[in-house]
N, C-alpha and C positions, 0 to 999 in steps of 0.2 A: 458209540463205539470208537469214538476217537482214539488213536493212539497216544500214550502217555510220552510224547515227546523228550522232554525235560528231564523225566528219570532217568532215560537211554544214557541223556547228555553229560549229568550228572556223575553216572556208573562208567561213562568213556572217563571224564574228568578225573575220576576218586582214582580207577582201577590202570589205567592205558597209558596216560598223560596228561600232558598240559593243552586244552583245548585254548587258543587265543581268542576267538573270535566263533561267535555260531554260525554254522554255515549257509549260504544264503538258499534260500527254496529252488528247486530246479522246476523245468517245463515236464509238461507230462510226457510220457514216454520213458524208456528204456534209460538209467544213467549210467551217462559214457564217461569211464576210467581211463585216461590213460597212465600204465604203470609203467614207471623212467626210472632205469637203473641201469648196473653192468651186470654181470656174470648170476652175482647175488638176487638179482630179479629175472633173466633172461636164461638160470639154470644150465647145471653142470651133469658130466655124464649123463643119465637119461631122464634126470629129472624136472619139473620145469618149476623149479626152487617153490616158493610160497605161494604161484599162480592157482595152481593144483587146488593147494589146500582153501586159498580164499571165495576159489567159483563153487567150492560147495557150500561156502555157511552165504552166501548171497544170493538174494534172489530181483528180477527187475533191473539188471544190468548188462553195462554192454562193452567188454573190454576193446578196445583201440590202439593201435600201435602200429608200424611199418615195418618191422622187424618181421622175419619167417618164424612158421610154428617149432618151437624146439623143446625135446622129451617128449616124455607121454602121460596122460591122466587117464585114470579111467573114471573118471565119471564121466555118462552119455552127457553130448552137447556140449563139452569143454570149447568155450572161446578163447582161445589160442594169442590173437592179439595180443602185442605186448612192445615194450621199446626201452629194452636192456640190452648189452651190449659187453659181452665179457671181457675185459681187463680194460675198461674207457676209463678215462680220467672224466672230472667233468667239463673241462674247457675240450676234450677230446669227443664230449660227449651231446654238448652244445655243437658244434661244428659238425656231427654225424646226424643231427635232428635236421638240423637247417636244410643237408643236401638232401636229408629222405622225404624233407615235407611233413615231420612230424609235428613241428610247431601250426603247422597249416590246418590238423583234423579238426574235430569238432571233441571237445568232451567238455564236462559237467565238472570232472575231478581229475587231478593228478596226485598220483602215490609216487614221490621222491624218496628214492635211497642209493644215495651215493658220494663218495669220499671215500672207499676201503681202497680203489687206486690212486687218489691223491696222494698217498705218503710215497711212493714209488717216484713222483716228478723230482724229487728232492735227494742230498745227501745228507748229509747228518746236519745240515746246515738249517734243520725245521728250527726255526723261529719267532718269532709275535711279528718281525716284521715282513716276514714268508707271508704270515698270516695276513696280516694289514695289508698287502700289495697283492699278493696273489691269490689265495685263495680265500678271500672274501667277498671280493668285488667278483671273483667266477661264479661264486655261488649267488650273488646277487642277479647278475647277469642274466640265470639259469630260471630265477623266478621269474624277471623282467620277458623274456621270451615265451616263456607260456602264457602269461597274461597275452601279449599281442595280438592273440586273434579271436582268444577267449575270456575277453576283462571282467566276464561273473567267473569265473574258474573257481573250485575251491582248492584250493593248492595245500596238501598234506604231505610235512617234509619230516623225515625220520632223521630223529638221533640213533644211527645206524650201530649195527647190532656188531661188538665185539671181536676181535679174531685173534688167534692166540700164540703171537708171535711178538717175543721181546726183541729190544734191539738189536740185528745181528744183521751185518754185510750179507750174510751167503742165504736169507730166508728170504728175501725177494721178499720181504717187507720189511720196511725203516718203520721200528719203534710203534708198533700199534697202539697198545697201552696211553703212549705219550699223543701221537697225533691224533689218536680220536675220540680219547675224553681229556687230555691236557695233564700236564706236571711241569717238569725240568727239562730244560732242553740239557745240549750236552756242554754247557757252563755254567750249569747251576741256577740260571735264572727262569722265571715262572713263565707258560707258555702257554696259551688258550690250544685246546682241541678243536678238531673240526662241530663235533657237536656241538659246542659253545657257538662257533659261529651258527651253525642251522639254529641254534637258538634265538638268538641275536637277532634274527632274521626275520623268524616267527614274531616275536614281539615286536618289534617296530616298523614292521612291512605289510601286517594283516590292514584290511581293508573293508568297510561294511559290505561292496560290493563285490569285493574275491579275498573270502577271509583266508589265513593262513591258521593250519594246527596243527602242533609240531606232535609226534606220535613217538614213544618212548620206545624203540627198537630194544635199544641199549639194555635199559634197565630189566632185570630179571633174567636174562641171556646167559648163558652158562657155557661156559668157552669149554668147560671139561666134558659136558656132555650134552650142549648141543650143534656143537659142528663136526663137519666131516673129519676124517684123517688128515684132508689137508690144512686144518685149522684155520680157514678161510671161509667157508659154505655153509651155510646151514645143513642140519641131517634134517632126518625125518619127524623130528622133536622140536627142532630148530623152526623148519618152514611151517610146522602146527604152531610156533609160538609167534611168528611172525604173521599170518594170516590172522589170528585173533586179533592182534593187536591193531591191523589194518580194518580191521571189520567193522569191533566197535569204537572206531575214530569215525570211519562214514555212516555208522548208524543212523544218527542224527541227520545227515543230509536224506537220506533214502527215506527216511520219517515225514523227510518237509515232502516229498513229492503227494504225500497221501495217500489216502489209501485203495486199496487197487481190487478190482473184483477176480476173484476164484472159481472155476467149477469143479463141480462134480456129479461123475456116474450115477446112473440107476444101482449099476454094483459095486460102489463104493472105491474106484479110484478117481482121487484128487489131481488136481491141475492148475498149476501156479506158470502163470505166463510169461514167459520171456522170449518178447522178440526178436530174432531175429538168429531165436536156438531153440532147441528141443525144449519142450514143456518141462517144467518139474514135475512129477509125478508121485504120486504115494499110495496107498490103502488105508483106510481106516473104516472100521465099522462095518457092519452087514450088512446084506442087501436087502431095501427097506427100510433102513434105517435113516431120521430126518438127519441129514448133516447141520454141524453147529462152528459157529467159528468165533473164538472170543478171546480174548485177555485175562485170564482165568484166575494168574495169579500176580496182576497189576508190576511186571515187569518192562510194558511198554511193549509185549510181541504177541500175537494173535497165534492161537495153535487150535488143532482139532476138536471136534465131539461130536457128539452122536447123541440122537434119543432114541429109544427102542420104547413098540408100544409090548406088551404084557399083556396077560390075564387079568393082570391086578393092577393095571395101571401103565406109569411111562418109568423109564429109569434114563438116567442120562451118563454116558461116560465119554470125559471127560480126560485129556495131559494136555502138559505145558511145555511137551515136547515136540518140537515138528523131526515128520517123522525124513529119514537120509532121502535123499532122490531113489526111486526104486524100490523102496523099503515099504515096509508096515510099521504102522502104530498100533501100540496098546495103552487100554486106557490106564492111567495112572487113581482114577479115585471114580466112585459111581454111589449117586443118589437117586433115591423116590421122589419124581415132582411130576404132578400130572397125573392124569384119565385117561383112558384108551379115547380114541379120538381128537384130542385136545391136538391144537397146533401151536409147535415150540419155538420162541424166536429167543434172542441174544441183547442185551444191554445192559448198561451201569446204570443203575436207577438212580444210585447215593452219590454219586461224584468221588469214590474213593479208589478210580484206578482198575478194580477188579470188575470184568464183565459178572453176567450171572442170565439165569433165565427168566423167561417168561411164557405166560401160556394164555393163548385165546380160546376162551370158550364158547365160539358162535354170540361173539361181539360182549361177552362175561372176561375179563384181563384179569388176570393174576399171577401176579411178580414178585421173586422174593431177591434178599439180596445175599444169599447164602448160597455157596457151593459145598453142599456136604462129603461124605465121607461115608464107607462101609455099607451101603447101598440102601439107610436109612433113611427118611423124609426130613425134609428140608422146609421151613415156616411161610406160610406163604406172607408179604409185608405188605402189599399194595391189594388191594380187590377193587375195582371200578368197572364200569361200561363204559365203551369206547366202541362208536360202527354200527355195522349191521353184520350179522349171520352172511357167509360166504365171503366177507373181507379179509382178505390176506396182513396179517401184524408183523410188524419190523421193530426194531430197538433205534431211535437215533437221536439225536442232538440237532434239532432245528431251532432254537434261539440261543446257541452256543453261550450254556450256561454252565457246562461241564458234566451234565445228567443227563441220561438218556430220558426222552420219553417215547411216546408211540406212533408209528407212520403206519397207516391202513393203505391198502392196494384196492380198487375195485376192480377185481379183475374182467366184470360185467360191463364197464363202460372207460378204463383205464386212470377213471379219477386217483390222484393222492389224498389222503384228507391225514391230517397229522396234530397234535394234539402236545402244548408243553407242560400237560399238569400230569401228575403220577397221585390222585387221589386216594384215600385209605379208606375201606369203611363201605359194608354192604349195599348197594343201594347207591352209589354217590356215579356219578356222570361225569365223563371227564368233557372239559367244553373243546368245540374242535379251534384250534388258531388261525387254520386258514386249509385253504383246499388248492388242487391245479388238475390241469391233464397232460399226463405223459404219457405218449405210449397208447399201445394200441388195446381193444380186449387182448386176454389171456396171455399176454405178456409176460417174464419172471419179471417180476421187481425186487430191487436189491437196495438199502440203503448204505450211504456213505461219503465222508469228507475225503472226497477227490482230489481238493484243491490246499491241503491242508489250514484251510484260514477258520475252523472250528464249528463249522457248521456240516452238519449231515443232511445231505442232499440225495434226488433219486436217481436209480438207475434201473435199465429193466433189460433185458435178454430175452430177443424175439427169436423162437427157436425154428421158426420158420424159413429164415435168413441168417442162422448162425450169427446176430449182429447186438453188439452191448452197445449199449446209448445212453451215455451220462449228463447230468443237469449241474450247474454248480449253482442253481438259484432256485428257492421255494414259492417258485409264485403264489399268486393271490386272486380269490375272486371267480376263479373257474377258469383262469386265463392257462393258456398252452405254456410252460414251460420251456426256453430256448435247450437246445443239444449242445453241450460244448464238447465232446469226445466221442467218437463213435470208433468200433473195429470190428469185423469179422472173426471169429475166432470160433471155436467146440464143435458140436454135435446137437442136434435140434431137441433132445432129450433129457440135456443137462442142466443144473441147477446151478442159477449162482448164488455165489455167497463173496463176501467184502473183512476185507481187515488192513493190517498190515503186519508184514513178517520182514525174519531176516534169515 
């Protein structure tokens, strides 16, 4: 059930920008953003510009800033943090970090947008050698500084988003057009933009160890209808277009963290954890219904499903949508797979990207690799034995080969025993690779690559102690498996399940 990393990166690359460098894996926990801007990030009148719109499509972060809370979101649990700075230059903007101590926090990532008050230092005198003296070596500066205390940083710098003022004394801005994607100065000769420089920057500054990826504000930005009246700000189309764009640029890093465990209710509300703010929340499915959590349609993002048992069997439903904070899902497609009583688990059997199900039949496996449609049956492709009667089945990648195959739970004595073949053929035995002990009886057990390095490891949630206790190693031999992450968190009742979203 690993996440398809690479396609995310990819669809950032094709779709967003120019990625320079892939970004380096973060430590487990929470990733801390800090977002460095002026007015454009720190929001005008009651808005709090693209912050708003970016804390809903993220989930497992943790914004950071010195700056006070400004506007309002209504999404529950908005982290407010932030360190924009309306009308800063950025040599004005550098100097306001230093004394607030913003270069001093901790984060994982910096979202840079800024240069729409640089053309204001100047008169009509913007130049290549303005540019050579001044504003290059500031922006250099600016990257220099955030590294300082955080030299894995991934530092994400925008070719900042348009404003829609030509050159005119009386607009309080000198020449937009010209200084922030480049033309003609005002003697005719040719003149780099400020995004030329961020560019500039990006390519010969990124670093294996604090990569640079410059994020196309710019491009696609629509100065007629996506800023305010004052042809400065983003509208409400504008900060939706800017938050996408920031989103799927850290996809890719929020991917290397791994993936992270989920609960859920008896009555079917979900729970995506983020430290240090209100849960994400959602509904999906009935109550009684097994919850399912997969990659459905090999995009790289883990979304809902459900199995319901029937008279006539099991039916599974299944979208590839995760559902708003607050909200419900509905299922987008539903198929026949399974028997009443059958236990439904989650994996890629074929290596092609798309989860799918699976079903134990008191230690009988049968896996297909088809997600159907129109609430028809679906082929079953694998048939083997694997276990014993009362073993709990999970979907995972334990000799990270790209394919899932099967991790049993005893929930009798807390043994794992896990298994890299996917057999075809009535009668056939899948042989076991290796066994351990995690965990206590009646434990949940949950599989998954925590650590993103391509292996699917255990975890289990003691609902006695509210406590998840993850392994990033398959031991061997009957031996105890070491705990590398443990947390408190749910309700002694809940189920977990493992993926990764965004």
């Amino acid at each position: 059930m690993r996440p398809s990393s690479w396609r995310t990166l990819i669809a950032a690359i094709a779709v967003f920008g120019t990625v320079i460098a892939a970004p380096a894996a973060i430590a487990a926990g929470p990733t801390r953003i800090l977002l460095v801007g002026d007015s454009i990030t720190e929001g005008t009148g009651s808005d709090t510009s693209y912050r708003c719109d970016l804390w809903q499509l993220l989930s497992g972060v943790d914004f950071v800033g010195t700056r006070p809370a400004f506007g309002t979101c209504s999404t529950p649990g908005f982290d407010a943090d932030h360190d924009g700075w309306g009308g800063s230059t950025t040599a004005v903007r550098i100097d306001q970090m230093d004394a607030s101590g913003s270069f001093g926090l901790s984060y994982d990532a910096a979202l840079v947008h800024l240069g729409t008050n640089d053309q204001n230092g100047v008169d009509f005198g913007w130049d290549q050698n303005y540019i050579n003296t001044v504003i290059e070596p500031t922006y250099r500066t600016m990257v220099s500084r955030l590294r300082q205390n955080n030299p894995t940083v991934t530092i994400y710098l925008a070719r900042i988003i348009p404003c829609g003022f030509d050159a005119n004394p009386t607009s309080g801005f000198l020449g937009c057009d010209v200084t922030i994607e480049g033309g003609n100065d005002n003697n005719g000769q040719p003149v780099e933009g400020m995004n030329d420089v961020w560019a500039r920057i990006a390519g010969d500054s990124s670093t294996p160890t604090s990569p640079i990826i410059l994020v196309d504000q710019y491009g696609g930005f629509d100065k007629s209808n996506d800023l305010k009246a004052d042809n400065v700000h983003p509208n409400a189309s504008g900060r939706a277009k800017m938050a996408a764009k920031w989103a799927a640029a850290l996809a890719p890093q929020l991917a290397a963290a791994g993936e992270q465990v989920l609960l859920v209710e008896p009555g079917g509300r979900w729970h995506i954890r983020r430290p240090g703010n209100s849960d994400y929340t959602f509904f999906y499915g009935n109550p009684g219904d097994i919850p399912l959590f997969g990659d459905w349609d090999g995009d790289g993002l883990d979304t809902p499903g459900a199995w319901r048992q029937g008279p006539g069997g099991g039916f599974a439903y299944l979208t590839n949508t995760l559902p708003p904070n607050g909200g419900s899902g509905t299922a987008e497609f539903t198929f026949f797979f399974g028997n009443p009583g059958d236990e439904v688990f989650v994996g890629d059997w074929n290596g092609d990207g798309e989860d799918t199900l699976g079903i134990n039949r008191r230690g009988h496996i049968f896996l297909t690799d088809t997600n159907g449609s129109g609430g028809l049956p679906v082929p079953t492709d694998y048939d083997f034995f694997f276990g014993n009667p009362g073993d709990r089945a999970f979907g995972g990648d334990a000799d990270a080969n790209g394919k899932d195959a099967v991790f049993l739970y005893r929930e009798s004595d807390g043994f794992v025993y896990y298994t890299n073949d996917t057999p075809v053929g009535p009668g056939a035995v899948a042989p076991t690779a290796a066994n351990y002990f995690f965990g206590n009886p009646s434990d949940r057990f949950v599989a998954g690559d925590w650590n993103n390095d391509g292996t699917d490891t255990a975890g289990i949630f003691r609902g006695s102690s509210t406590t998840i206790y993850l392994t990033n190693t398959n031991a061997s031999g009957g031996a105890a498996a070491p705990t590398d992450q443990s947390f408190v968190w749910g309700a002694g009742d809940w189920v977990p399940l493992a993926g990764y979203w965004q």
